[in-house]
PDB file of N, CA, C and O in Angstrom:
ATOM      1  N   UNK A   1      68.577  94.816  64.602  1.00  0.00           N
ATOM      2  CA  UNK A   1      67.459  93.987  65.032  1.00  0.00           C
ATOM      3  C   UNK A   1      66.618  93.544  63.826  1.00  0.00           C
ATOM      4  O   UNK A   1      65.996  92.483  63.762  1.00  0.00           O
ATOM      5  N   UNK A   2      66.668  94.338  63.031  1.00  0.00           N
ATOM      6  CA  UNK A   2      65.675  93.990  61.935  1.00  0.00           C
ATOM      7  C   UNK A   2      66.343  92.747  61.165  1.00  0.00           C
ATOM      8  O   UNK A   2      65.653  92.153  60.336  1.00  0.00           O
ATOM      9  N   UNK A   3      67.313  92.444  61.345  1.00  0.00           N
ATOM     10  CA  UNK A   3      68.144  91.594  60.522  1.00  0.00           C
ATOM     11  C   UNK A   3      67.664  90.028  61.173  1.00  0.00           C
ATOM     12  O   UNK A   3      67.228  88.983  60.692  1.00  0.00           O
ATOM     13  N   UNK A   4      67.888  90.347  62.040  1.00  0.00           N
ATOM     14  CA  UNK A   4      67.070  89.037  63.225  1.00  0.00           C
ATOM     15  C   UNK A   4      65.984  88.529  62.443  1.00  0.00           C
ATOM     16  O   UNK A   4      65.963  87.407  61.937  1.00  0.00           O
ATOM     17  N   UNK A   5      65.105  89.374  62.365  1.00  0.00           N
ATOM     18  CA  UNK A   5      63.508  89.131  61.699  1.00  0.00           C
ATOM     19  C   UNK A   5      63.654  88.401  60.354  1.00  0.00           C
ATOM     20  O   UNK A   5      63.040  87.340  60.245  1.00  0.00           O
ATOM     21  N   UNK A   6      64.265  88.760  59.490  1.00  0.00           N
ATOM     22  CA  UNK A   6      64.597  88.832  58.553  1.00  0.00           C
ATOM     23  C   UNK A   6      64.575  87.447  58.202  1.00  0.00           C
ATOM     24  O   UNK A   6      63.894  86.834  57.380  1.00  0.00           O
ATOM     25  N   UNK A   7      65.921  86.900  59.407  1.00  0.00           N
ATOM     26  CA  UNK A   7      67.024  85.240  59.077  1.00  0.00           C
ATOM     27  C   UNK A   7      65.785  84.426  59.371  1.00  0.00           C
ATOM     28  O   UNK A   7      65.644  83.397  58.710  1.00  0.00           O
ATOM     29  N   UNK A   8      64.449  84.879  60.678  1.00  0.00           N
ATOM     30  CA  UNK A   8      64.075  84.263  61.078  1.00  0.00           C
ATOM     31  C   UNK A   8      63.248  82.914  60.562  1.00  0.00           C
ATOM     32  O   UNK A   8      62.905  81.876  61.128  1.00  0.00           O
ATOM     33  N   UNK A   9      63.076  83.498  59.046  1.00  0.00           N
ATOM     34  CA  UNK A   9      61.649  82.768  58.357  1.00  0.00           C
ATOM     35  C   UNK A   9      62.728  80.865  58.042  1.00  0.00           C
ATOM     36  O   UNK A   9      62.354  79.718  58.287  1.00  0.00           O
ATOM     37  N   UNK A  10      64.230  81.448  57.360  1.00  0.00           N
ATOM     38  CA  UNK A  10      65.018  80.112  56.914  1.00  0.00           C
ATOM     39  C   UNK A  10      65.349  79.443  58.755  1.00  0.00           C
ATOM     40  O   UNK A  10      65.372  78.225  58.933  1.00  0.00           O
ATOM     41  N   UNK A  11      65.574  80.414  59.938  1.00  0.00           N
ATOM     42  CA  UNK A  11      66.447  79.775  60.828  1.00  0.00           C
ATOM     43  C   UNK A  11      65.566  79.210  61.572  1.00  0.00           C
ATOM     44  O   UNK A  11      66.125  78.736  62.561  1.00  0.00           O
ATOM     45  N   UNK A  12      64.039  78.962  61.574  1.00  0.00           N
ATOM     46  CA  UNK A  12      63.363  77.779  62.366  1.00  0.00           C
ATOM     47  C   UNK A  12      63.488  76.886  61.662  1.00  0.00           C
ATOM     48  O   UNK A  12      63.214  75.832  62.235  1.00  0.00           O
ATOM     49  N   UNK A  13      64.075  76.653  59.639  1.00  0.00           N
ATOM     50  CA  UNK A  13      64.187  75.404  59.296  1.00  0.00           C
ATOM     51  C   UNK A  13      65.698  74.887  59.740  1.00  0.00           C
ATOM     52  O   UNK A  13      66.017  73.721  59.509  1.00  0.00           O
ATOM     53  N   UNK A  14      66.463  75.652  60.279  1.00  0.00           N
ATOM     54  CA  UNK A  14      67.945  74.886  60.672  1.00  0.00           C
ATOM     55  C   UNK A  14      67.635  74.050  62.058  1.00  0.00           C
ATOM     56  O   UNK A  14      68.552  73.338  62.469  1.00  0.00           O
ATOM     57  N   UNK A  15      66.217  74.096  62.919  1.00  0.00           N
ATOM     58  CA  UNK A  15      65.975  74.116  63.919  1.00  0.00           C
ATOM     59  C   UNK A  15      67.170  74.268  65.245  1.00  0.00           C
ATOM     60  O   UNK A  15      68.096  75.042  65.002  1.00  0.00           O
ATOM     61  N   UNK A  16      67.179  73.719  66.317  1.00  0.00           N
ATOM     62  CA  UNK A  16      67.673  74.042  67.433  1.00  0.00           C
ATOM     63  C   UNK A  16      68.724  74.012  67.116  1.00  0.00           C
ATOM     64  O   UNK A  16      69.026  75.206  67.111  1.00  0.00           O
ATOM     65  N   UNK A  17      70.008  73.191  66.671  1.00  0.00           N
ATOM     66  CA  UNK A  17      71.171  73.123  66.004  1.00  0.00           C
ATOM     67  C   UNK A  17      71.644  74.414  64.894  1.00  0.00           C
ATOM     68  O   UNK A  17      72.717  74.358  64.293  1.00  0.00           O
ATOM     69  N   UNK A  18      70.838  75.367  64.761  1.00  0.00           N
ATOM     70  CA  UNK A  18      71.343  76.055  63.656  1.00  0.00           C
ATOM     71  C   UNK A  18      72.023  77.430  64.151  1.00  0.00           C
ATOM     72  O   UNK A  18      72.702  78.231  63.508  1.00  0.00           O
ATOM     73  N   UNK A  19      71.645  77.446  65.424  1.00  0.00           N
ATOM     74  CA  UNK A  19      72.595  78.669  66.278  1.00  0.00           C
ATOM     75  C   UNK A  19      73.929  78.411  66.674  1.00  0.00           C
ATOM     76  O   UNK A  19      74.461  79.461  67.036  1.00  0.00           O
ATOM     77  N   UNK A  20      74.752  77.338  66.758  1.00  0.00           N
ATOM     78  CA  UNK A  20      76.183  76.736  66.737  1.00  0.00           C
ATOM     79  C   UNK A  20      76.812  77.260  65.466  1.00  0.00           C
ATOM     80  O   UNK A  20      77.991  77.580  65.314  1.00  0.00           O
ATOM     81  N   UNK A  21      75.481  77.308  64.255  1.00  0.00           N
ATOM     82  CA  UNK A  21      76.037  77.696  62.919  1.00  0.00           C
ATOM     83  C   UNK A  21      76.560  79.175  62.707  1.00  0.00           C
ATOM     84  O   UNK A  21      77.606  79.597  62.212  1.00  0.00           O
ATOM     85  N   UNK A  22      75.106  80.020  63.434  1.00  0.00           N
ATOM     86  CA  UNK A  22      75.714  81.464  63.675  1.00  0.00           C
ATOM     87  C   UNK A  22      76.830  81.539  64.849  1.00  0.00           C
ATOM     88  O   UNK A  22      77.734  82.375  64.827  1.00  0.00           O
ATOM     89  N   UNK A  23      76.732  80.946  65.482  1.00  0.00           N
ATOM     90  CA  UNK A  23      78.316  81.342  66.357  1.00  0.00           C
ATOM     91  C   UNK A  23      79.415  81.273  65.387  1.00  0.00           C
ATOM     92  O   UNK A  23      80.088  82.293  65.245  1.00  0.00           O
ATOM     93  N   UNK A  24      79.750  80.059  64.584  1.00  0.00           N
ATOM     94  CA  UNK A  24      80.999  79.596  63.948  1.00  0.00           C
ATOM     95  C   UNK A  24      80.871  81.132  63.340  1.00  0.00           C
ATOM     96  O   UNK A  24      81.606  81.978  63.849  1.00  0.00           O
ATOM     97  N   UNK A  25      79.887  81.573  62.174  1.00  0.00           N
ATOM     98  CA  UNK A  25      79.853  82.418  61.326  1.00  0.00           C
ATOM     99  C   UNK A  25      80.086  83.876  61.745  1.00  0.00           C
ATOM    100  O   UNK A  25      80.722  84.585  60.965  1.00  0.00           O
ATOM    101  N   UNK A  26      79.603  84.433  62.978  1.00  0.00           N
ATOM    102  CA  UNK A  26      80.002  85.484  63.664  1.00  0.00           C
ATOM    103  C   UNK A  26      81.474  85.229  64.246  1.00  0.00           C
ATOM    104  O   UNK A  26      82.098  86.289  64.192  1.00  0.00           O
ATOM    105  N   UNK A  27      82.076  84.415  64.666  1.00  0.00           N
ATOM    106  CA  UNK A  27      83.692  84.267  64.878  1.00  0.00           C
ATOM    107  C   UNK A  27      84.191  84.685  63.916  1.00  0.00           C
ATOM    108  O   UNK A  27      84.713  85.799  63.911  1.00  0.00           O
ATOM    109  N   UNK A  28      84.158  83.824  62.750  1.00  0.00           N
ATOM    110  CA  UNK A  28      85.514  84.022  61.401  1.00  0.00           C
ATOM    111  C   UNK A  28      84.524  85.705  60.729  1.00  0.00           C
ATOM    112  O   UNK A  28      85.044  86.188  59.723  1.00  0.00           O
ATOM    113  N   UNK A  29      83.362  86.393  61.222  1.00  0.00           N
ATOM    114  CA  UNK A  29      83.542  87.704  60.609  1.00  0.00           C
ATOM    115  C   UNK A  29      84.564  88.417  61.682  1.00  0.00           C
ATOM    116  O   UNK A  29      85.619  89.011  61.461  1.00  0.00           O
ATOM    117  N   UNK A  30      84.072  88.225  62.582  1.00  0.00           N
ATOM    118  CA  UNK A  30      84.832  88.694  63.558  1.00  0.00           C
ATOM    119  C   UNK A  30      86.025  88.833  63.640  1.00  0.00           C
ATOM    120  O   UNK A  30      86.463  89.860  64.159  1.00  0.00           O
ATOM    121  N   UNK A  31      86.887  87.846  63.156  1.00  0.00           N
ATOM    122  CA  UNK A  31      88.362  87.580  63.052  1.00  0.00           C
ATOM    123  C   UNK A  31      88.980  88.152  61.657  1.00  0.00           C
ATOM    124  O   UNK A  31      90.034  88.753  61.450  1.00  0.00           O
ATOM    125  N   UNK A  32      87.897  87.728  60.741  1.00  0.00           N
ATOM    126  CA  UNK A  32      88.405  89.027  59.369  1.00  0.00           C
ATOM    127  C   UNK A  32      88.265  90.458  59.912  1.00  0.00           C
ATOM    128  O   UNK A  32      89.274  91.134  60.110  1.00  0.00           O
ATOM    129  N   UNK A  33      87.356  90.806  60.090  1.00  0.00           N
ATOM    130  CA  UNK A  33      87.410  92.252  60.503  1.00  0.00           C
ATOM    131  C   UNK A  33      88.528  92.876  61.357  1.00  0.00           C
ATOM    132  O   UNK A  33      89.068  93.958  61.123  1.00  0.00           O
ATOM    133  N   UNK A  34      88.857  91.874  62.590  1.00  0.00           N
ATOM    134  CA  UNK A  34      90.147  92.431  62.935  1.00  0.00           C
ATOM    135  C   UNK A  34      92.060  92.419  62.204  1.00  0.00           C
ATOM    136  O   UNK A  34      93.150  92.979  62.321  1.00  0.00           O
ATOM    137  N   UNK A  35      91.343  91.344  61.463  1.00  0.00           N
ATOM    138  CA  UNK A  35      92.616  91.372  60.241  1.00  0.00           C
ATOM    139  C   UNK A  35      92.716  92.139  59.371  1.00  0.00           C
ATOM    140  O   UNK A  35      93.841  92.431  58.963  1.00  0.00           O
ATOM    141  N   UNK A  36      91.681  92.655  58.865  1.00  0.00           N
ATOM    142  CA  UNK A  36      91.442  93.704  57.974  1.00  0.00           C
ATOM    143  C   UNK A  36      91.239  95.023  58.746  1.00  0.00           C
ATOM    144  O   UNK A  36      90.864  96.000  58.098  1.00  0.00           O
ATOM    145  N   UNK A  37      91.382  95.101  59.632  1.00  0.00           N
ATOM    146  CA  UNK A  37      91.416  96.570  60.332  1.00  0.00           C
ATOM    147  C   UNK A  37      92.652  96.840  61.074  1.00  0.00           C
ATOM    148  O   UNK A  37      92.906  97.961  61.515  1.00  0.00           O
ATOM    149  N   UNK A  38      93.609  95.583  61.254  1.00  0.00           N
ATOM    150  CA  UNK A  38      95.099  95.557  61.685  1.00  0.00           C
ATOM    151  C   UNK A  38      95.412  95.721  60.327  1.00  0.00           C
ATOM    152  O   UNK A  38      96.142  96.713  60.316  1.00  0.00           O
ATOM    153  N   UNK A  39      95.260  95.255  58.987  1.00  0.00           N
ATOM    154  CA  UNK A  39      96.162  95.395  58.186  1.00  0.00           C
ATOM    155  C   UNK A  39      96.343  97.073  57.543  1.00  0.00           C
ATOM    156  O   UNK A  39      97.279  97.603  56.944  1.00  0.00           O
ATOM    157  N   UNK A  40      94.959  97.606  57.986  1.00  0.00           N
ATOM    158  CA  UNK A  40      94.836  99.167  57.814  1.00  0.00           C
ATOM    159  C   UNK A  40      95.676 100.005  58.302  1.00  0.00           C
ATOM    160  O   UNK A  40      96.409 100.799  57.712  1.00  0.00           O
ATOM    161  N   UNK A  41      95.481  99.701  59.949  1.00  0.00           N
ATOM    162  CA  UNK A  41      96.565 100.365  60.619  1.00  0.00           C
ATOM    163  C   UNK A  41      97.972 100.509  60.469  1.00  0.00           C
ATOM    164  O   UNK A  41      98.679 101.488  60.708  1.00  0.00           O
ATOM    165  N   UNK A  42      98.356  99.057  59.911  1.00  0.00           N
ATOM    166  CA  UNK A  42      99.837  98.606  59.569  1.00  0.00           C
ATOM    167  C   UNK A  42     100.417 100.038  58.179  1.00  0.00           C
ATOM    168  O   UNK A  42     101.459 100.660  57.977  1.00  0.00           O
ATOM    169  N   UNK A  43      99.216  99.998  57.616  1.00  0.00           N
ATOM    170  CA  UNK A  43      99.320 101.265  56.708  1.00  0.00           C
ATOM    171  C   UNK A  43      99.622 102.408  57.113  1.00  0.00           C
ATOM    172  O   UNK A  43      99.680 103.349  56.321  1.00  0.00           O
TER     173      UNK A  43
END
């Protein structure tokens, strides 16, 4: 939660449009992390 606070001061200048930006950006972590945690297992 604190991280929220944090983005908040730059993410009222992306205004209403700038949360499409964190979706894209939470997907592709999302999708590394499971690539990188399949490639662990593969180990």
């Amino acid at each position: 939660m604190n991280n929220m606070n944090h983005a908040d001061g730059w993410m009222s200048g992306w205004g209403s449009g700038g949360m499409w930006g964190w979706t894209v950006i939470g997907t592709i972590v999302v999708v590394l992390l499971v690539v990188v945690i399949g490639k662990l297992l593969k180990k």
